[in-house]
N, C-alpha and C positions, 0 to 999 in steps of 0.2 A: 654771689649772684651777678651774673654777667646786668649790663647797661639796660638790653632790650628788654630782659623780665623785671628789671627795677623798673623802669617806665609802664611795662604793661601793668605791675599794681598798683604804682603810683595812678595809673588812668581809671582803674576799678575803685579806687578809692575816691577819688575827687569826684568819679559820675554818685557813689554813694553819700559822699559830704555832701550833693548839691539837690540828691534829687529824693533820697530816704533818710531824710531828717530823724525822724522818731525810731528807728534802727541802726543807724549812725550813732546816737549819741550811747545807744544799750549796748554796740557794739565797744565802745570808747571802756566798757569796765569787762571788759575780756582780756587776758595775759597780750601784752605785744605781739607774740611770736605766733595768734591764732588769728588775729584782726587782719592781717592784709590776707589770707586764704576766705577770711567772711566778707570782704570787698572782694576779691577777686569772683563770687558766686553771685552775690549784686551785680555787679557789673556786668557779666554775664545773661543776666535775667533785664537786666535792664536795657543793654543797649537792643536785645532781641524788642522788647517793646516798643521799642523809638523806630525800629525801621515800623513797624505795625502804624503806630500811632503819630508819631512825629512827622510821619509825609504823607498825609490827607491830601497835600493836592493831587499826589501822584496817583493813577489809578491803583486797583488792585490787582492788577497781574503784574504790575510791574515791581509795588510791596512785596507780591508772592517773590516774583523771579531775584529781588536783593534780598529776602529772607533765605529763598534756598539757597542762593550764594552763598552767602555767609554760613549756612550751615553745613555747607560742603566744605567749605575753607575747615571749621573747626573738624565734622570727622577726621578729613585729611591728617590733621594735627592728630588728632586722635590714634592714625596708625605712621606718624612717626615722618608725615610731613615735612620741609619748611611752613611756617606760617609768616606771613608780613601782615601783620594786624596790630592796633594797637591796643588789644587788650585780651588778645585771645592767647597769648604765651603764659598769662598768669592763669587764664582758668585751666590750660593741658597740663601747668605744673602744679596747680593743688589737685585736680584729678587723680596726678599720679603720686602727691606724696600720698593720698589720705588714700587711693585705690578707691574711689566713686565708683558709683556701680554704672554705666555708662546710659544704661536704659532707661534711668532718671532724665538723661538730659536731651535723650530723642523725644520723651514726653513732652517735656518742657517745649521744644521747636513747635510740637504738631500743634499743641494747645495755640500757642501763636497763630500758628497758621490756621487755626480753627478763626482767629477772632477777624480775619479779613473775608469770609464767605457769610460767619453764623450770628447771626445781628439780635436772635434771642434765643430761651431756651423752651421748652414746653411744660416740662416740670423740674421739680430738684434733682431728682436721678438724674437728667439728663445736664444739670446744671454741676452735679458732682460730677461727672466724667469729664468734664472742661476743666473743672480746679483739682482733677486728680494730677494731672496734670501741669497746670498753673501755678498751684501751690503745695500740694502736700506732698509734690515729689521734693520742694525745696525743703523740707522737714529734714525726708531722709535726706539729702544732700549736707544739710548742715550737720547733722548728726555724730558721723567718724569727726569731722571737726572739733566739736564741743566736746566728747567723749562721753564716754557713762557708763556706769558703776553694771546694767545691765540693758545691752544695745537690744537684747531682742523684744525687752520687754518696754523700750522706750519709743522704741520704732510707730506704733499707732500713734502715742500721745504725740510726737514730732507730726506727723501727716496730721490729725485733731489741729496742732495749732496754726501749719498752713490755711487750709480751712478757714479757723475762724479769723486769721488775720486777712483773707482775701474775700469772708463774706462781710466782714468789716468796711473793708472799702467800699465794698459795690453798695452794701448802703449809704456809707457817705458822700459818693460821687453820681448818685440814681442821672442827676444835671447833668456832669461832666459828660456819661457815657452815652446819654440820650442823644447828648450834641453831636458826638460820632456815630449816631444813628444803631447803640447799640444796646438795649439792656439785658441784664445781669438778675434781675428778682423772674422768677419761673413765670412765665403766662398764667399757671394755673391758681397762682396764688394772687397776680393780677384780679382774676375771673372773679376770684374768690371772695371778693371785696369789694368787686363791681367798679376798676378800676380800668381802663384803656391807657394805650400807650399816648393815643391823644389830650386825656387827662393828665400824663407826664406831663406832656409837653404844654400844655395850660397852666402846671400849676410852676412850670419852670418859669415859665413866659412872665407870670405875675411875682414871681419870685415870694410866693406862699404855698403851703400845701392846702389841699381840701383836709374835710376831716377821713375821708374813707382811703387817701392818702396816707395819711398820719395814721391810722388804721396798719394799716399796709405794713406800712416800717416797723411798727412798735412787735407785729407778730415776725417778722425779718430777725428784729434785735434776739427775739425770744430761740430762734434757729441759732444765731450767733452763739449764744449764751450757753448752748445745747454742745457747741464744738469747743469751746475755751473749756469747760465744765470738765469733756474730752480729755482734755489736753492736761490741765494740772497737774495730774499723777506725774506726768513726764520733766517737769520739771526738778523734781527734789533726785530723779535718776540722773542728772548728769555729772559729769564732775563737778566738782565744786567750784574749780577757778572758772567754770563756763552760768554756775547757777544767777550770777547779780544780773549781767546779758539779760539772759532771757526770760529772768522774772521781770527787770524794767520793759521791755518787750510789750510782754504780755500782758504789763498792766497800763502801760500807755497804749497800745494801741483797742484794751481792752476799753480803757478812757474816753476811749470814742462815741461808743456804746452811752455812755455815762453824758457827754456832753448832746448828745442824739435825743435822747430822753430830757434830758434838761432843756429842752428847746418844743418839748412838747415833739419829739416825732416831727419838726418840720424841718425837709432836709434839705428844702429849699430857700431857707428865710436867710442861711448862710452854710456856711460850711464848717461843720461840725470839728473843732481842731481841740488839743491838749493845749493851754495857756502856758507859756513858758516856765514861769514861776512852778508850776503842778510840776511838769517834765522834770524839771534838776531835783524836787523833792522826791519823788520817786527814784530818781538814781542814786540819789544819795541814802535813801532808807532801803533799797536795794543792795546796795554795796555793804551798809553795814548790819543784814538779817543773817544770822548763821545758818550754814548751808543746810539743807534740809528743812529749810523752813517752807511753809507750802504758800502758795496763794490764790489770793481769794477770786469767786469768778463777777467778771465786770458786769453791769448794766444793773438798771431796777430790777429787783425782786419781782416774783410773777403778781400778775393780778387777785 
């Protein structure tokens, strides 16, 4: 491996060690020779986000205009380019070991570029066409990676846990994304609970939730639950050496859910995280379940 693509994973990685903690360490029990192509797709995913999110002060055309930059740079690479980038050599060479389907990752840009115009959604339909996008194309993307036993029939469960690990977020970050003037829960289910965007930002402001709030989330968690539930089957399909990954994965970030609930639904009182101690027990009870073992789906039980 020539200098420049050792650097470009080493940079996929370090942006993964610093910024996706709880996927970093699920990735740490995958075979060596598959982890730097799962940082080279973070990295990927991630630095797109940081031009989005990371330069608020910039306007938004000018976000647009370095997002389509950079997106040109990687097509470019794509049909066989120079690139001078420093992380974009790693993701054209797992593109091309694993043959990525490329349409996965034009999704991925647009979705981005959806989040600098589209500030909410109207309903879930309209909010899965954003995370078809955002997340469950990184399903399929990680997929050829991990491997499995039957790709066509694992392919939903892979998109299922995009999904629940990006509707995950948006419930624990309701604060975060309100501050970039953005939410992520469908207006209609806002409505539906008699909940405004100005009550967000009330119960952000107080740093408590209302109860119709708390409301709000608990039927959120119960959607989440609905796409992990999804997702299981797809995990006992992958290879084996890929199964400890993504069963820790899915049950830390499933954990979410679990500590969301344990706070009473209030996602403002702090922020809802997996305590350290819990993360290494699950990796390590991960690492030593035999392969095919299934698991269980996160959050409380329905009402």
């Amino acid at each position: 491996m020539d200098l420049d693509l050792a650097a470009a994973y080493d940079r996929c990685r370090e942006l993964h060690r610093r910024h996706g903690r709880t996927y970093y360490l699920a990735t740490r029990l995958l075979p060596a020779w598959k982890r730097r192509h799962v940082h080279a797709l973070y990295g990927f995913t991630r630095y797109a986000d940081e031009i989005v999110d990371q330069t608020d002060a910039l306007p938004p055309a000018e976000r647009a205009a370095r997002l389509d930059d950079w997106g040109g740079r990687f097509v470019a690479g794509l049909h066989g380019a120079p690139v001078s980038d420093p992380l974009l050599p790693a993701v054209l060479h797992t593109i091309a070991v694993f043959d990525l389907d490329r349409e996965d990752f034009a999704a991925f840009l647009k979705s981005m570029a959806m989040d600098l115009t589209v500030t909410s959604y109207r309903t879930y339909e309209h909010l899965l066409d954003y995370m078809e996008g955002s997340a469950a194309v990184i399903g399929t993307m990680m997929l050829p990676i991990l491997g499995s036993s039957d790709p066509v029939a694992a392919r939903e469960p892979a998109r299922q846990l995009g999904f629940a690990f990006q509707l995950t977020n948006f419930i624990r970050d309701v604060g975060e994304d309100l501050a970039r003037g953005r939410t992520y829960l469908p207006d209609e289910d806002l409505a539906a609970f008699g909940v405004t965007r100005d009550d967000l930002a009330a119960c952000a402001a107080a740093g408590r939730a209302s109860e119709p709030v708390r409301e709000l989330i608990r039927y959120e968690v119960t959607r989440a639950q609905a796409h992990y539930l999804a997702a299981a089957p797809g995990v006992v399909l992958l290879d084996g050496a890929s199964q400890a990954c993504i069963r820790t994965a899915y049950l830390l970030y499933g954990g979410i859910l679990d500590e969301v609930a344990a706070q009473d639904y209030d996602v403002f009182a702090r922020r809802a995280t997996v305590p350290q101690r819990r993360r290494l027990g699950v990796a390590t009870r991960a690492l030593l379940s035999p392969a095919g073992s299934p698991v269980a789906v996160p959050g409380p039980p329905p009402r």
